[in-house]
C-alpha positions, 0 to 999 in steps of 0.5 A, spaced: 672 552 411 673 559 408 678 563 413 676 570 416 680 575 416 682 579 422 682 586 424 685 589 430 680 595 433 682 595 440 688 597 443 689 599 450 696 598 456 698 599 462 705 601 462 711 604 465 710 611 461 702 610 463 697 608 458 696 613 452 698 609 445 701 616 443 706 617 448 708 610 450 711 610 441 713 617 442 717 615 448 720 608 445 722 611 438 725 617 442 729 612 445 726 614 453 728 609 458 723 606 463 728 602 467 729 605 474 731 602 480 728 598 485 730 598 493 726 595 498 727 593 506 724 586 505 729 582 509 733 577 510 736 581 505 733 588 501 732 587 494 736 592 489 736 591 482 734 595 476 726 595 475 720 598 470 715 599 475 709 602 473 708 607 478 702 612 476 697 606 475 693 607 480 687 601 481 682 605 485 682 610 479 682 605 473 677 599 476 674 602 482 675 600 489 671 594 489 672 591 483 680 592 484 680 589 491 677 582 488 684 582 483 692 581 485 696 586 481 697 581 474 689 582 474 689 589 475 693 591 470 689 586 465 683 588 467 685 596 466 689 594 459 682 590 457 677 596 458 682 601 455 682 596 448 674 596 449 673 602 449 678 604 443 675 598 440 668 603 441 665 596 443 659 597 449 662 593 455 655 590 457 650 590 452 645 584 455 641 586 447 647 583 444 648 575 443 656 575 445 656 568 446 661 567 441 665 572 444 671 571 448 678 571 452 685 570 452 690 572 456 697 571 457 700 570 464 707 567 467 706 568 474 699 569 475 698 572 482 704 571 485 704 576 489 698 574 492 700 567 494 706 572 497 702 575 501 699 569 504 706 565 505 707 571 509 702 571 513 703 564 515 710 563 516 712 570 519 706 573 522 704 566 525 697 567 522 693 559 522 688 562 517 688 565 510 684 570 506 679 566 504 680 571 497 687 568 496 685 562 491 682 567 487 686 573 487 692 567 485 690 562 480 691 565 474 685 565 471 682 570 475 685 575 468 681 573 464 675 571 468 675 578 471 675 580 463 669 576 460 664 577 466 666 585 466 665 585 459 659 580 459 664 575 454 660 568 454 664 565 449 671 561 451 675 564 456 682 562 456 689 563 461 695 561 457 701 559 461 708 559 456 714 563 460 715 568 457 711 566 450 705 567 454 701 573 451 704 571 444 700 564 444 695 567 447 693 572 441 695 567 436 690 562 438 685 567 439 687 570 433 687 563 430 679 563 432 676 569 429 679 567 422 676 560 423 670 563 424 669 560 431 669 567 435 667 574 433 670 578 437 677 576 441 679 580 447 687 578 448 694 580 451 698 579 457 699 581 463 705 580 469 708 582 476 715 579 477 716 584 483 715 578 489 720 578 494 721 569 492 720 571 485 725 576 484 730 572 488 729 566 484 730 570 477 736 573 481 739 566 482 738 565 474 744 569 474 740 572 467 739 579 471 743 585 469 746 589 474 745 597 475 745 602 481 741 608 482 745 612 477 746 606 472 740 602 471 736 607 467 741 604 461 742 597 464 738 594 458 742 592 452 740 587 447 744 585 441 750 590 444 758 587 447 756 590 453 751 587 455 750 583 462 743 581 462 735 582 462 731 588 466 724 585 470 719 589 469 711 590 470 705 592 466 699 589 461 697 590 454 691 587 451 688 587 444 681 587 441 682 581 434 675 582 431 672 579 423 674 584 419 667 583 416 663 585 423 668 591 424 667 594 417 659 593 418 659 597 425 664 602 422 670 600 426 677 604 426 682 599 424 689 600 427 692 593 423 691 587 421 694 579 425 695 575 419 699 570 421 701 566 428 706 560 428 709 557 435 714 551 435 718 547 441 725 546 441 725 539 445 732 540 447 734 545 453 730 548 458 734 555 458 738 555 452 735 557 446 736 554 438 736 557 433 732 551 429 726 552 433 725 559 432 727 557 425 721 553 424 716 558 427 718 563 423 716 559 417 711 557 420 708 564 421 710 567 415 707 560 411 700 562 416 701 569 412 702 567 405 708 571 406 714 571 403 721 573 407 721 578 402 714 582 404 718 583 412 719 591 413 720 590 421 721 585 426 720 587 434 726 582 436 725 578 443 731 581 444 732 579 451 740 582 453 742 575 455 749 572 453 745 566 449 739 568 447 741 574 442 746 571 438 741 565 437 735 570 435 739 573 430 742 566 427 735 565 427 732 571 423 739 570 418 737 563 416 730 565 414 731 571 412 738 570 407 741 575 403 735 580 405 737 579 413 743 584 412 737 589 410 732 587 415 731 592 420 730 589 426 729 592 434 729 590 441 724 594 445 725 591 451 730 596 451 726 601 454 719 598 457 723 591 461 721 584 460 714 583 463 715 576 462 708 574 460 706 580 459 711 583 454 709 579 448 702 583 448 705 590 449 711 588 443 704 586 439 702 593 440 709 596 439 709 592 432 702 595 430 704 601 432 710 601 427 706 598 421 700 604 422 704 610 423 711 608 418 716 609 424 720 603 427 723 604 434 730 603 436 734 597 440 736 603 446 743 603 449 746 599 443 752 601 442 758 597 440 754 591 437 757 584 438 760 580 433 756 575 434 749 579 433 752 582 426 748 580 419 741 584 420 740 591 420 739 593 428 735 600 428 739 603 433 735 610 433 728 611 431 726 612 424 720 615 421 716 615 414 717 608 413 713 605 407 711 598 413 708 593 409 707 587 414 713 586 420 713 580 425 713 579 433 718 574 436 717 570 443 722 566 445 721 562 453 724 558 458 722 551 456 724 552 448 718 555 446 717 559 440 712 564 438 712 568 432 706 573 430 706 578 423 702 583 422 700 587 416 699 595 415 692 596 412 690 602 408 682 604 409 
């Protein structure tokens, strides 16, 4: 079976700067920070850290009461970043005259609906309530992202919830792109989406010991990957989604065309549940850049996963030197987490955009706060203020999660 080749059309967020595609790449490459503060009065023990939190995005506003009122947040914030790609896309949410049979969904998640299961724990073991929503069920299962997203945008096609740490949304859009180039779907709507902000779910990433620390005054620059002074990872909230059509029907209906996915890879390192290697992530770069019909050679940006763990960055940085050789030294590479958090599932798809966005518009965004660079981290060309006019011809996207798995995605720039 000849392989199709895939356009993407649509893009759409829910992010800490809000939802403007324009804004949200100016402020990254401007270097603007969304990392806050986040201080309640939860008991036994308030939760202060350093957070992105998405705070202008209103449900009622952006889904409407009652449809907002069926989803917990993770499903809210996919739902409005799947509209939002829909509509750039210029694709009708319903038209019951088209046969969309074989138009589908997959959408990343880490968490799921957490805080709806939160909500519930609550109610039973402080407030001493015998019974639960009968919407609980629904609002928590994981797959209530991508249910919500085929039955609004009457999708009838495979409808898929993908589940990997902090690979989620990455695999997710692989193997959605993987159906539209095999010629198995038309029209793919893709992304991911979290909300580790959960009381239990907070506390359980803060006994990891992976959390940067920060107060009021400091958080906003507590994020810091690939530097010496960096103390760890910074949560965060939000959602983004992208429509994956065949390149052939996008043309055919006039499509804007902002890139095009030209190759996925995905491994496992079988070795360690938290720690990193650098043979595995190794091997899912070839194995994207070999999906490609890439060479090391035809790379002009990587967005790193660039988590600001002590572990990860050093292994991440190996990983690229191993592939990537003597052209390592000038590969520009840049951890946007820096700015917009780790959003878990979630941060794969909005790191896709990132990744698009760099390659449309010739400008790479920076690694913030970077600082004085660790020496273990040295050996690749850590951008670390934003450049513009850049010839970007196809660039990379990387995924690292707990569990050892490794997902990579590469994107090539188009010109119409």
């Amino acid at each position: 079976m000849s392989q199709r080749r895939v356009a993407i059309t649509g893009l759409g967020l829910v992010s800490p700067y809000g939802g403007d595609l324009t804004d949200f790449f100016s402020r990254l490459c401007a270097g603007q920070s969304a990392v806050g503060y986040l201080l309640t009065d939860d008991v036994p023990r308030p939760l202060s850290m350093p957070f992105v939190s998405c705070p202008a995005f209103d449900p009622d506003v952006a889904l409407g009461k009652p449809l907002a009122s069926m989803m917990d947040r993770f499903a809210q914030f996919a739902m409005a970043a799947a509209f939002s790609a829909w509509d750039d896309a210029g694709l009708p949410r319903k038209n019951e005259a088209e046969n969309r049979d074989d138009w589908g969904v997959a959408w990343g998640t880490a968490l799921g609906g957490t805080m709806a299961y939160e909500k519930g724990y609550r109610e039973l073991w402080q407030k001493g309530r015998e019974r639960l929503s009968p919407l609980t069920v629904l609002l928590g299962m994981n797959s209530s992202a991508n249910a919500h997203i085929s039955i609004q945008l009457g999708l009838g096609g495979v409808s898929m919830s993908h589940t990997v740490a902090c690979a989620s949304s990455a695999i997710a859009i692989g193997e959605a792109f993987r159906r539209v180039r095999s010629g198995e779907a038309t029209v793919m709507l893709t992304g991911g989406s979290d909300v580790p902000q959960a009381y239990g779910v907070a506390r359980a990433w803060e006994a990891l010991r992976v959390m940067a620390p920060g107060d009021a005054e400091t958080s906003a620059t507590a994020c810091k990957p690939f530097s010496a002074e960096r103390r760890g990872l910074v949560l965060g909230e939000g959602g983004a989604a992208l429509v994956l059509e065949d390149w052939d029907h996008a043309v055919a209906r006039g499509a804007r065309i902002h890139g095009e996915i030209v190759g996925y890879g995905t491994t496992c390192d079988h070795s360690h549940l938290v720690r990193p290697e650098a043979a595995g992530q190794i091997r899912a770069i070839q194995l994207t850049l070999a999906d490609a019909g890439l060479s090391a050679a035809d790379i002009d940006y990587v967005n790193a996963h660039g988590t600001a763990t002590a572990e990860g960055d050093p292994v991440e940085v190996a990983a690229l030197k191993a592939v990537f050789a003597e052209r390592a030294a000038s590969l520009p590479v840049s951890a946007t987490k820096s700015m917009h958090g780790h959003m878990l599932g979630g941060s794969a798809a909005i790191e896709a955009i990132v990744t698009v966005l760099a390659l449309r518009d010739g400008s790479i965004p920076p690694t913030a706060h970077l600082g004085t660079l660790d020496p273990d981290c040295t050996g690749v060309d850590h951008v670390a203020t934003a450049r513009h006019g850049q010839p970007l011809r196809a660039a990379l996207s990387n995924s690292f999660a707990f569990g050892g798995s490794n997902a990579v995605l590469a994107f090539r720039a188009v010109d119409l």
